[in-house]
N, C-alpha and C positions, 0 to 999 in steps of 0.2 A: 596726546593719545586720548582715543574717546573716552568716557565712564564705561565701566562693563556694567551691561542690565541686562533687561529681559529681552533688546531688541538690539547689543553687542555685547558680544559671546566670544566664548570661542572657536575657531575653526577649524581648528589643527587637529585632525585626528591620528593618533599618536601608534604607533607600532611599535614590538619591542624585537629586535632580531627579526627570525622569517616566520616570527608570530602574525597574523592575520590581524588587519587594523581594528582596534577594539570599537566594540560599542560605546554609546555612551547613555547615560540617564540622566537626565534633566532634574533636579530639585528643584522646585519652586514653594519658598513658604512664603505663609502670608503676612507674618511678621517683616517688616523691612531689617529691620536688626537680628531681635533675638535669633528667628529660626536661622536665618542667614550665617551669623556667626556659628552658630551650631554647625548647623550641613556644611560649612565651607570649613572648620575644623574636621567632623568624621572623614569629611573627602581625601583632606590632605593627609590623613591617621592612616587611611586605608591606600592611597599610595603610597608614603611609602616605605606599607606593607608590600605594598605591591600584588591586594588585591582588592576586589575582584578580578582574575587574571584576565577575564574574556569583557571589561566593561568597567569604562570609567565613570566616573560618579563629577559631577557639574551642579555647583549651588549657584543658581540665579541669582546676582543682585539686582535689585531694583531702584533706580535712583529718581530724580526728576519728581514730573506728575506720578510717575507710574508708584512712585514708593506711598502712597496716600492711597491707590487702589486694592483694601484689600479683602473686599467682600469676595465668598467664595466666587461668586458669578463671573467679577471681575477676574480671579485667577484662575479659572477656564479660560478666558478670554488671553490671559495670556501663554497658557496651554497651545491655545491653540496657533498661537502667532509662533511660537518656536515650532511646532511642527508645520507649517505650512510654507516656513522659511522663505521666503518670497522672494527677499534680496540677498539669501545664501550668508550674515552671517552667523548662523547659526551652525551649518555645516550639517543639517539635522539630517540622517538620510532614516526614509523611512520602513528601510529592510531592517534595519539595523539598531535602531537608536529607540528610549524612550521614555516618557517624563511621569514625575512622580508627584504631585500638587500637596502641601501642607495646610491644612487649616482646623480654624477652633468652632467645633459647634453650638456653640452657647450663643449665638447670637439669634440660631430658630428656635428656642427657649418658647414654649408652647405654638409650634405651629410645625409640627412634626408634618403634615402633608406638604407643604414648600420644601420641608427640610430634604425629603425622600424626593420627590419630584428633583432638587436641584443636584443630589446627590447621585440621581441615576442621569443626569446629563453629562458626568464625567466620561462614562463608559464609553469605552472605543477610544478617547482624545487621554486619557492620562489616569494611573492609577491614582487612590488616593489614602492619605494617613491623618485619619481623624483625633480630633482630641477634645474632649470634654470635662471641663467646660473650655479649657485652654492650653498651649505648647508648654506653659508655666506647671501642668501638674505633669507630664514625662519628664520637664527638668529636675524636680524631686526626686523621679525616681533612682534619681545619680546617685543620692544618699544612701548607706546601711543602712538595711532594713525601715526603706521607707513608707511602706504601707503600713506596718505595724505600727511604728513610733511617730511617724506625722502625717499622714493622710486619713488614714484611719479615727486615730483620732477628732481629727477634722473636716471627719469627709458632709456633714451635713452645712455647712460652710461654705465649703470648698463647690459643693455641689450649687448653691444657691448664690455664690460667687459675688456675693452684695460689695458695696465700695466702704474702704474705710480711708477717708482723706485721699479723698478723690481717687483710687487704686483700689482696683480689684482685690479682691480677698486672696486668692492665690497668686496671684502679683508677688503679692506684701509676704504672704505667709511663704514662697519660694526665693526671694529676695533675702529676708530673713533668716533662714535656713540653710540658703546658699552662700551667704556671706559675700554679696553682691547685687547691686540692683542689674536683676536680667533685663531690663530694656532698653539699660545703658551703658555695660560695661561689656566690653568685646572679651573678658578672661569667659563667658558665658560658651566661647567656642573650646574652652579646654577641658571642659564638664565630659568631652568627646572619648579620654582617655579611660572613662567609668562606663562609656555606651555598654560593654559587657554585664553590670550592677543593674543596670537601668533595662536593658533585655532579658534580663533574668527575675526582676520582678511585675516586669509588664504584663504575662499572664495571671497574674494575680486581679487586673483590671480586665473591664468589659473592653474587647478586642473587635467587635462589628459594628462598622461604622453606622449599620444601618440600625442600630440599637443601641445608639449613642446616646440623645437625646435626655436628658434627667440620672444619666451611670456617670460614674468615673468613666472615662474612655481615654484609651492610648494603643494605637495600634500601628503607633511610629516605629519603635524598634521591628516588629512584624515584618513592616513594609520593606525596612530597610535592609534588613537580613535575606526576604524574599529575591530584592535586586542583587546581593551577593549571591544567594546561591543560584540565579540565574547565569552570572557573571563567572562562576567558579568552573575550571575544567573536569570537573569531579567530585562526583556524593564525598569522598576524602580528602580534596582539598578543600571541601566547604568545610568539615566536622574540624579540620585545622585551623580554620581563619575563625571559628567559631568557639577553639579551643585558646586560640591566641588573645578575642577578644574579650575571654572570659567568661561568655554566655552559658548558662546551663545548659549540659543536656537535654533536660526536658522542655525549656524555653524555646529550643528551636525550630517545634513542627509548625509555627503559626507560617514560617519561610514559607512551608512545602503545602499550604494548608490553602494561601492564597489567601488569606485573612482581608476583607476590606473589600468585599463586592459590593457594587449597589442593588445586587439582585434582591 
């Protein structure tokens, strides 16, 4: 059987009864591991929940060359290869279906005009969920009360994201904290079962990608709550899956909010 990556997928679009064949949404991070184990834990969390009811959730692996490709430009590029679907398998149809790109801003770390320019190239090809400086500071926010008791503390660090033994500073400081090295240990996709802890304190961080740039930013849970309540048959069954997940109340208008234009 092939590797499943960015260029085989799945194709089976799945119905439940004489429910209408769902949607699907594309994750694609730009980590080969970390994000990957993450979004491919929330997905299997949230089936089966068995929701989003109207829209399945699909975490891109990327193997091969392609797992070495992960500059944002690059995963446009593979954006757009899953929707263009050329050779069908991706199954992407485009009434229907659509992708959501992960990646860490810290690498246009003073050059905010490329940043903005490459950031409004997404638009129209795939939403996106920023994170600054990197996916390593939403995996914190798994922890109680993590803004308070460890980012906060650490946020000018954290922000300046310097190496210590050869590892990023929130690398090391989320590895740490997590009781795991996140770039190697696949228990990083079970962090999934706290996505509620971690949506709950994400408004506490800078939520616009396009004011990402030198903030804390995470506007991953946003993103990801926005495709459920896309996906949800109702403002009540969303306030459910969002009671289930544990999410606050007040955390969850970034859903309805559209959080993460490049406008």
């Amino acid at each position: 059987m092939a590797p499943l990556n960015s260029l085989s997928t799945w194709s089976v679009r799945s119905a439940g009864g004489n429910r209408r064949p769902k949607s699907k949404c594309f994750f694609i991070g730009e980590g080969p591991n970390t994000e990957f184990w993450y979004l491919s834990g929330l997905a299997e969390r949230l089936a089966r929940m068995d929701v989003p009811e109207l829209i399945e959730l699909r975490a891109v692996e990327r193997t091969g060359d392609e797992k070495g490709q992960s500059a944002p430009v690059k995963l446009l590029d593979h954006a757009r290869k899953v929707k263009d679907d050329a050779d069908g398998r991706f199954g992407f149809d485009p009434e229907l279906d659509s992708v959501v790109v992960f990646f860490d801003a810290d690498i246009y770390k003073g050059d905010e005009e490329r940043y903005l320019r490459e950031l409004k190239a997404f638009d129209g090809v795939a939403d996106v969920a920023v994170t600054y400086p990197s996916f390593e500071l939403f995996l914190l926010l798994h922890l109680d009360d993590a803004v308070a008791g460890v980012i906060g503390p650490n946020e000018g660090e954290i922000v300046a994201n310097g190496y210590v033994n050869r590892r990023r500073f929130v690398e090391v400081l989320a590895s740490e904290k997590l009781g795991m090295n996140v770039k190697r240990n696949k228990a990083v996709g079970s962090l999934s079962e706290r996505f509620g802890v971690a949506a709950s304190a994400e408004p506490q961080l800078n939520r616009e990608p396009a004011k990402a740039l030198g903030r804390l930013t995470s506007n991953v849970a946003a993103r990801v709550l926005g495709v459920v309540r896309r996906g949800s048959s109702s403002d009540e069954s969303f306030a459910r899956t969002c009671a289930k997940l544990g999410v606050a109340p007040d955390a969850r208008g970034g859903a309805a909010e559209g959080l993460g234009s490049a406008e």
